[in-house]
C-alpha positions as CSV (number, residue, x, y, z in Angstrom):
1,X,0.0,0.0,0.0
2,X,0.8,3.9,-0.6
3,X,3.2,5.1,1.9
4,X,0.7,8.5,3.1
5,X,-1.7,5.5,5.0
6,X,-2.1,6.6,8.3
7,X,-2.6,4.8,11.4
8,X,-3.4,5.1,15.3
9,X,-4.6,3.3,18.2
10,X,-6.1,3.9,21.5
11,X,-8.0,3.7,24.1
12,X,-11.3,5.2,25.1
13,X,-13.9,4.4,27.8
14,X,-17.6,3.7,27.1
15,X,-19.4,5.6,29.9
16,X,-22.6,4.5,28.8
17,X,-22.2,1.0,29.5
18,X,-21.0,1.1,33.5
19,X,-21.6,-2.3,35.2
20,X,-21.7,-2.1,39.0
21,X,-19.2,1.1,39.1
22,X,-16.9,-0.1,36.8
23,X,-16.7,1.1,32.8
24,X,-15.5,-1.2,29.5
25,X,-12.5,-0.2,27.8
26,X,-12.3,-0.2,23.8
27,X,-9.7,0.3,21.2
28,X,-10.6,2.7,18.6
29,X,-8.3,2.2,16.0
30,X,-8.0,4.8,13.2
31,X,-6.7,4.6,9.4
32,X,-6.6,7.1,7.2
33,X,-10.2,9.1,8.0
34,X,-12.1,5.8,8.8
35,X,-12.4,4.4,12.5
36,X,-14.1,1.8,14.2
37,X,-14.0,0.7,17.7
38,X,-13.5,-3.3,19.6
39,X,-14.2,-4.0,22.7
40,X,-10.9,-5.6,24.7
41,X,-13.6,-7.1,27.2
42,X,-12.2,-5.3,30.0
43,X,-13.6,-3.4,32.7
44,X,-12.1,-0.4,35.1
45,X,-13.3,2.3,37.7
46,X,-13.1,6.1,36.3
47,X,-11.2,7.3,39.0
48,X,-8.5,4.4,37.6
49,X,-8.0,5.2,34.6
50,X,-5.3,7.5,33.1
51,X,-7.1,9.3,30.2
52,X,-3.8,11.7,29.2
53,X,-1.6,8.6,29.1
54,X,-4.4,6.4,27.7
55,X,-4.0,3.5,30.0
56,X,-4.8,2.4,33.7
57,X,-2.9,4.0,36.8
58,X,-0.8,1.8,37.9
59,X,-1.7,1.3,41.5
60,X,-2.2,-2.2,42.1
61,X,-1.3,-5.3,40.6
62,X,-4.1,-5.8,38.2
63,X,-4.3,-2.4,37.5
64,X,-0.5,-3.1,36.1
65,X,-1.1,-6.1,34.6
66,X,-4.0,-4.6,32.4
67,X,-1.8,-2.0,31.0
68,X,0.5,-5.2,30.0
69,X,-2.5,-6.8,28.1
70,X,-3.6,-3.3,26.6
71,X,0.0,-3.0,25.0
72,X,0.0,-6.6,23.7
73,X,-3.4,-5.6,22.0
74,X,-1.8,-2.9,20.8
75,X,1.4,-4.5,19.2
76,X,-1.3,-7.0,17.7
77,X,-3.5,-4.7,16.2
78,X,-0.5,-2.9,14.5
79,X,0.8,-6.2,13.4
80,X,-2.3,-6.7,11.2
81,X,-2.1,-3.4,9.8
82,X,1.3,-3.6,8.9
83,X,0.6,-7.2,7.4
84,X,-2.5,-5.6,5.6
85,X,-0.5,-3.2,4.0
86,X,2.5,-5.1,2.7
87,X,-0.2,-7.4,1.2
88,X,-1.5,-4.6,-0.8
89,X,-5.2,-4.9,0.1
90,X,-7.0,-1.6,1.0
91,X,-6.6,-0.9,4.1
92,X,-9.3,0.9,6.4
93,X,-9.7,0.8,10.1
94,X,-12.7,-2.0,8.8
95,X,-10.2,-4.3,7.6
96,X,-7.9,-4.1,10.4
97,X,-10.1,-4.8,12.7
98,X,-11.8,-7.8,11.0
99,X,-8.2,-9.0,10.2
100,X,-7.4,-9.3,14.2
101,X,-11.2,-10.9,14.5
102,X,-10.2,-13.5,12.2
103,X,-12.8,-12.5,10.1
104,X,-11.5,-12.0,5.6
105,X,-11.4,-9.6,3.4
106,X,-13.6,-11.3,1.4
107,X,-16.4,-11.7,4.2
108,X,-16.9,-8.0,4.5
109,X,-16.8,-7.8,0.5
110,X,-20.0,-10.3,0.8
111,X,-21.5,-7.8,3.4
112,X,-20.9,-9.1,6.5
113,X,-22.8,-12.6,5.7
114,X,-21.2,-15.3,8.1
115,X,-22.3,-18.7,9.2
116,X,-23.5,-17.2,12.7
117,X,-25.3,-14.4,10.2
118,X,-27.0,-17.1,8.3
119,X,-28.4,-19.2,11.7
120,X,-29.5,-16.0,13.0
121,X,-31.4,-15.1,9.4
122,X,-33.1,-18.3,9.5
123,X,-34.4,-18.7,13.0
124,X,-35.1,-15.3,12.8
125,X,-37.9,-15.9,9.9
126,X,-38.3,-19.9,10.8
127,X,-39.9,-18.2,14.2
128,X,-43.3,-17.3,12.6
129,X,-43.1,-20.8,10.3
130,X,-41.9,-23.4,12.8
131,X,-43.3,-24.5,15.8
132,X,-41.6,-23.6,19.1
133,X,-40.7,-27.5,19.9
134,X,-39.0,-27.6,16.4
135,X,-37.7,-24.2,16.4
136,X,-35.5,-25.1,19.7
137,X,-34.1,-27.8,18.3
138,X,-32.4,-24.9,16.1
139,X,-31.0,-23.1,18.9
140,X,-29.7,-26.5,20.4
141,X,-27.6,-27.1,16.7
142,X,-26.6,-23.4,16.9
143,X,-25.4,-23.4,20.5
144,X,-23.0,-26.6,18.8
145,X,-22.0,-24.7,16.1
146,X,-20.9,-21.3,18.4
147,X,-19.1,-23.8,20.4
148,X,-16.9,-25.5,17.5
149,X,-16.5,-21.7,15.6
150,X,-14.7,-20.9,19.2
151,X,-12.5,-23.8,18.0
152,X,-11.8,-22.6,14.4
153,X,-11.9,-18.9,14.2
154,X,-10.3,-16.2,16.9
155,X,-13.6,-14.4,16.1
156,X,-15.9,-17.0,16.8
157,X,-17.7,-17.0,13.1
158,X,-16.6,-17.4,9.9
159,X,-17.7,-16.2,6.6
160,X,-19.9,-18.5,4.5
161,X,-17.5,-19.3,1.8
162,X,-16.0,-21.4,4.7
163,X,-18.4,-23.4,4.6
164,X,-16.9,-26.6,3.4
165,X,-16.5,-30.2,3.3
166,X,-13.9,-30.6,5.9
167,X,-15.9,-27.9,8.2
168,X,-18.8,-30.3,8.0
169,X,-16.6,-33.6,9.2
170,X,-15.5,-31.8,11.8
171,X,-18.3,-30.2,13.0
172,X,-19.5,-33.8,13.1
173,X,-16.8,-35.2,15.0
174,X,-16.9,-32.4,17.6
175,X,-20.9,-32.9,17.9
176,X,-20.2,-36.6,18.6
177,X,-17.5,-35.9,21.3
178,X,-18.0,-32.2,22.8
179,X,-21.1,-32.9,24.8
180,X,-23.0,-29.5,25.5
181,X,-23.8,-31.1,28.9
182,X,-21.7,-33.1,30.9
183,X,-21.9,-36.8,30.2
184,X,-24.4,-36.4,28.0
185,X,-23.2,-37.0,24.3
186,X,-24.9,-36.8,21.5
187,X,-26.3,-39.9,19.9
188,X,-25.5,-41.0,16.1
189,X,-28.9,-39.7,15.5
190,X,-28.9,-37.1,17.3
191,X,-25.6,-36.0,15.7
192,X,-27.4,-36.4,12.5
193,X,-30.3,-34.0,13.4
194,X,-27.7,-31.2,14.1
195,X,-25.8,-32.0,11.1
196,X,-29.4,-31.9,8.7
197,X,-30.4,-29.0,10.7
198,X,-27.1,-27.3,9.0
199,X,-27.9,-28.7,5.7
200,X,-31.8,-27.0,5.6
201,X,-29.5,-23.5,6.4
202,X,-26.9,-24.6,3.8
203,X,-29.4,-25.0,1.1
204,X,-31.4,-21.9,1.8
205,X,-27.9,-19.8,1.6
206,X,-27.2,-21.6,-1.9
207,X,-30.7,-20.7,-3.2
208,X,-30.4,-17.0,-2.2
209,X,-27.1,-17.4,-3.7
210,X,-24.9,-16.1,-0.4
211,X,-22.8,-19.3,-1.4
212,X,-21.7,-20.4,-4.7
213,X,-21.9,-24.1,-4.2
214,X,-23.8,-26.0,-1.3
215,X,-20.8,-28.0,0.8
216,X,-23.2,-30.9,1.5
217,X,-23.2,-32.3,-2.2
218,X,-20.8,-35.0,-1.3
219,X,-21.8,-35.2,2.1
220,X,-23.7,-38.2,3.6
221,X,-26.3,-38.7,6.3
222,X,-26.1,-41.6,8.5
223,X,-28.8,-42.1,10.3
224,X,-29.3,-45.5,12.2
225,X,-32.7,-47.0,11.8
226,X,-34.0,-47.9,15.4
227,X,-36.8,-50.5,15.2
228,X,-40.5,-48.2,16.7
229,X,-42.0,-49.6,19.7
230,X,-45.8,-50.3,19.7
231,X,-48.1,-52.4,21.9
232,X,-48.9,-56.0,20.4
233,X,-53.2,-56.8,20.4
234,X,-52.6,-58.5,23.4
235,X,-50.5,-55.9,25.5
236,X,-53.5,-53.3,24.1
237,X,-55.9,-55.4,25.2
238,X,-54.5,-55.8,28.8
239,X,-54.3,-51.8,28.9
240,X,-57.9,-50.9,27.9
241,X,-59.2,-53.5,30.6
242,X,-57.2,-52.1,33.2
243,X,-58.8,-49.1,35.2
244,X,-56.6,-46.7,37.4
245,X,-57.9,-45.4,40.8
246,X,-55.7,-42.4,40.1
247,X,-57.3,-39.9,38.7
248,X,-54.0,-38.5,36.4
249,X,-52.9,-42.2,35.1
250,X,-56.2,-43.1,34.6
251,X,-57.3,-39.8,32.2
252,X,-53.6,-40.6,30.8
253,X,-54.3,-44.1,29.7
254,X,-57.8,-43.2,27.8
255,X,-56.0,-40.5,26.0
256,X,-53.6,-42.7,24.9
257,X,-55.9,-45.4,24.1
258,X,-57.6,-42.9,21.7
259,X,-54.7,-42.2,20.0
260,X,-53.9,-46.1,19.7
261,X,-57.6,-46.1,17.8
262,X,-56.8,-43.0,16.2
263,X,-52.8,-42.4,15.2
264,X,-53.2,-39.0,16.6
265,X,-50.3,-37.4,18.0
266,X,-50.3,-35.6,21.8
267,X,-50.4,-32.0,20.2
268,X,-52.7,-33.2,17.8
269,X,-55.2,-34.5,21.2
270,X,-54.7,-31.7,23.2
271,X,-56.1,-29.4,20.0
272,X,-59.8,-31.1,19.0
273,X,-62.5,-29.9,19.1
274,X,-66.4,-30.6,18.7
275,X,-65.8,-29.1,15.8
276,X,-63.0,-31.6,14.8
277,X,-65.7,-34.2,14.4
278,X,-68.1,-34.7,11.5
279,X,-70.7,-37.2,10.4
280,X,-69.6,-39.2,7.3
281,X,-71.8,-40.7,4.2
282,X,-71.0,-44.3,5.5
283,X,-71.2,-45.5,9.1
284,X,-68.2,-43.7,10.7
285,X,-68.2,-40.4,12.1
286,X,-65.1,-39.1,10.7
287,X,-62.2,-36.6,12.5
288,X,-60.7,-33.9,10.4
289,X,-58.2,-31.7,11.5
290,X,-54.8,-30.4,10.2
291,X,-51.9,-32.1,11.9
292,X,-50.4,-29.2,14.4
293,X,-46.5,-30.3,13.6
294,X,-47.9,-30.2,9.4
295,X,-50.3,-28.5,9.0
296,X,-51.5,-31.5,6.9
297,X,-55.5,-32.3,6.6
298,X,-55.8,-35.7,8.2
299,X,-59.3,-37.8,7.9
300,X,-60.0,-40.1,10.3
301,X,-63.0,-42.5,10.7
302,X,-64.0,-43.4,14.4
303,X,-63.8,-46.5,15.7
304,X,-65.9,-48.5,18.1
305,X,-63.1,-47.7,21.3
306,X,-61.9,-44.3,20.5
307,X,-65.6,-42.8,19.7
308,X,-66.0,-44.2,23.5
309,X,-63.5,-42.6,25.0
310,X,-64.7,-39.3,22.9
311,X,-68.2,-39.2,24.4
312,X,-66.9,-39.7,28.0
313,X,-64.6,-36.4,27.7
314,X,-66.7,-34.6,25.7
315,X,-70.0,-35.3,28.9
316,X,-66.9,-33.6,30.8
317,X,-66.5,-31.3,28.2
318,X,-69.8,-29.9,28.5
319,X,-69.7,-29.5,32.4
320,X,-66.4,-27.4,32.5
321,X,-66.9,-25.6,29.3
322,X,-63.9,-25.8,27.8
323,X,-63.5,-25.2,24.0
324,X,-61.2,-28.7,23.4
325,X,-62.8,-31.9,23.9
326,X,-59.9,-33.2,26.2
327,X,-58.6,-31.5,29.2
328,X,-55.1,-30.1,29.1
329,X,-52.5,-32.3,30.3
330,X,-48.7,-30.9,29.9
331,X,-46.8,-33.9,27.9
332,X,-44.2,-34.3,30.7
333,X,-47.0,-35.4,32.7
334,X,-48.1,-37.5,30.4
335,X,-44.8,-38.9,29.6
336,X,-44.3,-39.3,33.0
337,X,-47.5,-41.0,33.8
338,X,-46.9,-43.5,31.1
339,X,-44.0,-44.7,32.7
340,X,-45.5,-45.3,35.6
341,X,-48.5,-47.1,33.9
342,X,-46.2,-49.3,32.3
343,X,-44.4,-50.5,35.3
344,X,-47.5,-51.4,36.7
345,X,-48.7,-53.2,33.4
346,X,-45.2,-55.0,32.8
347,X,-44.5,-53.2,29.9
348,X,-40.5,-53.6,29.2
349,X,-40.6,-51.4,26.5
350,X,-39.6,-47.4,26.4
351,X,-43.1,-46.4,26.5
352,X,-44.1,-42.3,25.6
353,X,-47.3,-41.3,24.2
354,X,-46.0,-41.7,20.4
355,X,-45.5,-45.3,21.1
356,X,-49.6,-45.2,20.4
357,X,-49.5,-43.6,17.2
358,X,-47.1,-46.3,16.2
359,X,-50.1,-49.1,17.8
360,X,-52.4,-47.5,15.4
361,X,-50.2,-47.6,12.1
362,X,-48.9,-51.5,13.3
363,X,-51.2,-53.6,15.3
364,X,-54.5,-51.9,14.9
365,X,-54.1,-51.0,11.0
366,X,-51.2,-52.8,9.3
367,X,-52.3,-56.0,10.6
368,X,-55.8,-56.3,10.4
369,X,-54.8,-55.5,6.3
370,X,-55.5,-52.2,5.8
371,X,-53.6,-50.9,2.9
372,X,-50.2,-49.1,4.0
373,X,-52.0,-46.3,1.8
374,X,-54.5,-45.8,3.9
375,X,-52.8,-45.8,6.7
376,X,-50.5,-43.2,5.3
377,X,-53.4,-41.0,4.5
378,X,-54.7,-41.1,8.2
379,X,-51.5,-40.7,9.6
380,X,-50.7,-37.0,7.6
381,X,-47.3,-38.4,5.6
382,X,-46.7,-36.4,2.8
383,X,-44.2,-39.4,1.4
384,X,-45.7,-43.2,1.5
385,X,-42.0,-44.0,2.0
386,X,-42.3,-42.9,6.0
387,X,-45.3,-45.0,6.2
388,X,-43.4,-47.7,4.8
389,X,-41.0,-47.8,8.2
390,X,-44.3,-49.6,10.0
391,X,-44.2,-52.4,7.3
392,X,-40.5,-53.4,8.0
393,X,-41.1,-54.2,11.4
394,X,-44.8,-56.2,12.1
395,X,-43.4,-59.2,11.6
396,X,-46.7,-60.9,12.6
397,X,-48.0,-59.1,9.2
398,X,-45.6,-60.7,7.0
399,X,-45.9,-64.1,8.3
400,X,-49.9,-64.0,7.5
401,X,-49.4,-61.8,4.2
402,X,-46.6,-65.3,2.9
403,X,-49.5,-67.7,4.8
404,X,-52.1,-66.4,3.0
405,X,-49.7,-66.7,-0.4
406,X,-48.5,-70.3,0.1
407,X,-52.2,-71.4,0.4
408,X,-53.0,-68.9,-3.2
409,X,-50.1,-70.8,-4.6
410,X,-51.0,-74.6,-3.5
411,X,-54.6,-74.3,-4.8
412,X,-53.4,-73.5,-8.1
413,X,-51.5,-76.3,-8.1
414,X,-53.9,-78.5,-7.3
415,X,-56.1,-80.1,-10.9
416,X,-58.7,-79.3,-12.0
417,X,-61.9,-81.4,-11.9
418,X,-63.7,-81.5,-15.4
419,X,-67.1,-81.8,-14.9
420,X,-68.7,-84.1,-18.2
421,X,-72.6,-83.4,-18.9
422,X,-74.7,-86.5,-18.9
C-alpha cells in the first residue's frame, strides 16, 4: 500500500455501559479518516484510569497487569495493519479490525454474511413458520455450532464461503465428542439431526445465492434406523381393561388409548375440538383436523373404542366448558404417567405417548390389512416411503401376508376337476 496510510490506536472508555461502578475499555483504532472501535472485554473504575496517558494508573497489581495486556493488544493490532499493507489490500480501520477478529477480506466484501449471520437469518424468519418445539431444536444445533466456531476462528464465526466439506466432518466429529452437557453425548442420530439442521440453512444460503456451491453435495447422512416400539393386540388389550384409581394415570391411559384407535399425536389430542368431528356418508363419524406439527389435513373414521372414549370427555367437556374436547395435560406429565402405567402393566418397552401412534399404524391398521395407503393417508405423511417404516417391522403381518400366499399358490397347483354333462 501507498506510503501516506495513516494509522493510530487507542483507548477510550464507554461511559454509557458502566456495570456495578466499573466502565468497558475499547480500542478505537483509526486509518486514514475511517475508524471503528473493539471491545478488549475489559472493565475499570473512572477514578483508575489515566485518560492523558491512555491506560490504567498503575496502583495495584491488576491495574499493572492490564496495561500489559492493553499494550500486547496494541502490538497485535498494528501487526495486522502492517501485514495488511505489505499485502496490498486496502486498508481501512474496517479491515484491520476484522483481520485481528479472524474474520476476511472477502467476508466483509460479501456484506458481512457469516455462518453465525446465516443461523441468525433463519431462526429469525423460521420463528413465525416453525413450531416452538422444532424451532428449539435450532437453537440446540446453533449453541453446537458457536461452540466448534470458538475452536476454528479467533472471532468465533466465519464467513460462509468457509463453509466446506472438511468444516462439516469436523463439525460432526466435535458434535459426537463435545457434549454440551456433561456426560451427556450426542447420539448417532442425534448428531445427525444437528448436522441436517445445518444442511436445511446450507441450502437456503445456496438458493439465495450467499454461497456459490452448497458443501453438502458429497456429504452423507447416517442415520441408524432404530426399530418403533408399539403395543402387540394382546398388550393393548390388557391396557384398555385395566382401570386406574388415580385420577392422572387413569385420564392418561384413555388419551392414549384414543390415540392407539386414532394415530393422533399428543399436540394433535390436546387441540380437538367438537368441531373436529363430523358425520360421514358411510357408518363412521369421521375426524378432520390439520396435523399441528404439518399443518396437513388428516381424515380419520371413528372407531368403536376411541368414539368411547370421545363421548366420555366430551360429557366432561360440557360440564367445564372448555373449548377442546380433552382436558389439558402438559406432555411431561403424560410422559411421566406412562411410565409409571407401564411399570405397573409390565411393559419392558420405552413407552411415551407416540408409542400409540405407532399401535395404530402397526397392530390396529397394518395387521388387520388395511392398505399401507391408507394408513399413510390417516396418519398426515406427505411421502408413502415414511409410512413404509411400520411395514419393515410387524413381523406378525408378514408371516400372514406369505400364509395367506403359500395357500393362493398350492390351490393352483392343485387339478382341475372337469365336470362331463350327462
Amino acid at each position: 500500500m501507498k506510503s501516506n496510510q495513516t494509522f493510530g490506536l487507542h483507548y477510550v472508555l464507554r461511559l454509557n455501559k458502566e456495570r456495578k461502578g466499573r466502565y468497558p475499555i475499547y480500542a478505537r483504532i483509526v486509518v486514514n479518516k475511517t475508524r471503528v472501535e473493539l471491545s478488549t472485554k475489559q472493565y475499570i473504575h473512572k477514578s483508575d484510569w489515566d485518560q492523558a496517558r491512555d491506560k490504567a494508573k498503575p496502583r495495584t497489581d491488576e491495574l499493572r497487569l492490564l496495561n500489559s495486556y492493553l499494550e500486547e493488544l496494541r502490538a497485535k493490532i498494528a501487526m495486522h495493519y502492517r501485514e495488511l499493507k505489505l499485502s496490498d489490500e486496502g486498508v481501512t480501520a474496517e479491515t484491520v479490525k476484522a483481520a485481528y477478529l479472524g474474520i476476511s477480506i472477502e467476508s466483509l466484501n460479501d456484506g458481512g454474511r457469516t455462518l453465525l449471520w446465516l443461523v441468525k437469518q433463519h431462526n429469525t424468519i423460521m420463528k413465525e413458520v416453525l413450531r416452538w418445539g422444532t424451532l428449539k431444536n435450532y437453537h440446540t444445533t446453533e449453541r453446537y455450532l458457536r461452540e466448534f466456531l470458538k475452536t476454528q476462528s479467533r472471532s468465533g464465526d466465519i464467513p460462509l464461503r468457509r463453509l466446506t466439506y472438511s468444516f462439516l466432518t469436523g463439525f460432526e466429529h466435535f458434535v459426537r465428542t463435545v457434549p454440551l452437557k456433561n456426560y451427556d453425548r450426542c447420539t448417532n442420530n442425534g448428531t445427525m439431526k444437528h448436522i441436517e439442521r445445518l444442511k436445511k440453512m446450507s441450502a437456503w444460503a445456496t438458493r439465495n445465492e450467499w454461497i456459490a456451491k452448497d458443501p453438502f453435495v458429497n456429504y452423507q447422512l447416517k442415520f441408524q434406523h432404530k426399530v418403533r416400539e408399539f403395543l402387540t393386540e394382546l398388550e393393548l388389550q390388557s391396557l384398555e381393561n385395566r382401570h386406574f384409581d388415580d385420577p392422572v394415570l387413569q385420564k392418561v391411559k384413555d388419551l392414549f388409548v384414543f390415540s392407539c384407535y386414532t394415530g393422533l399425536a399428543y399436540a394433535d389430542v390436546m387441540a380437538l375440538q367438537p368441531g373436529n368431528i363430523v358425520a360421514g356418508t358411510d357408518c363412521f363419524s369421521w375426524i378432520q383436523i390439520c396435523r399441528v406439527k404439518t399443518n396437513t389435513p388428516v381424515d380419520v373414521p371413528l372407531l368403536d373404542v376411541a368414539k368411547k372414549i370421545l363421548e366420555k370427555f366430551k360429557r366432561e367437556q360440557a360440564i367445564e366448558e372448555r373449548d377442546t374436547i380433552f382436558p389439558y395435560v402438559p406432555n411431561q406429565v403424560v410422559n411421566r404417567s406412562l411410565k409409571i402405567i407401564s411399570e405397573i402393566c409390565g411393559f419392558s418397552k420405552r413407552f411415551t405417548f407416540h408409542v400409540a401412534r405407532h399401535t395404530f399404524a402397526t397392530t390396529v391398521t397394518l395387521c388387520n390389512g388395511v392398505p399401507i395407503e391408507s394408513i399413510s393417508k390417516m396418519l398426515g405423511h406427505t411421502k408413502i416411503t415414511t409410512t413404509m417404516i411400520y411395514a419393515k417391522v410387524v413381523k406378525t403381518k408378514i408371516s400372514e401376508d406369505m400364509v395367506a400366499l403359500r395357500e393362493k399358490l398350492e390351490k393352483a397347483k392343485k387339478p382341475k376337476q372337469l365336470y362331463i354333462a350327462v
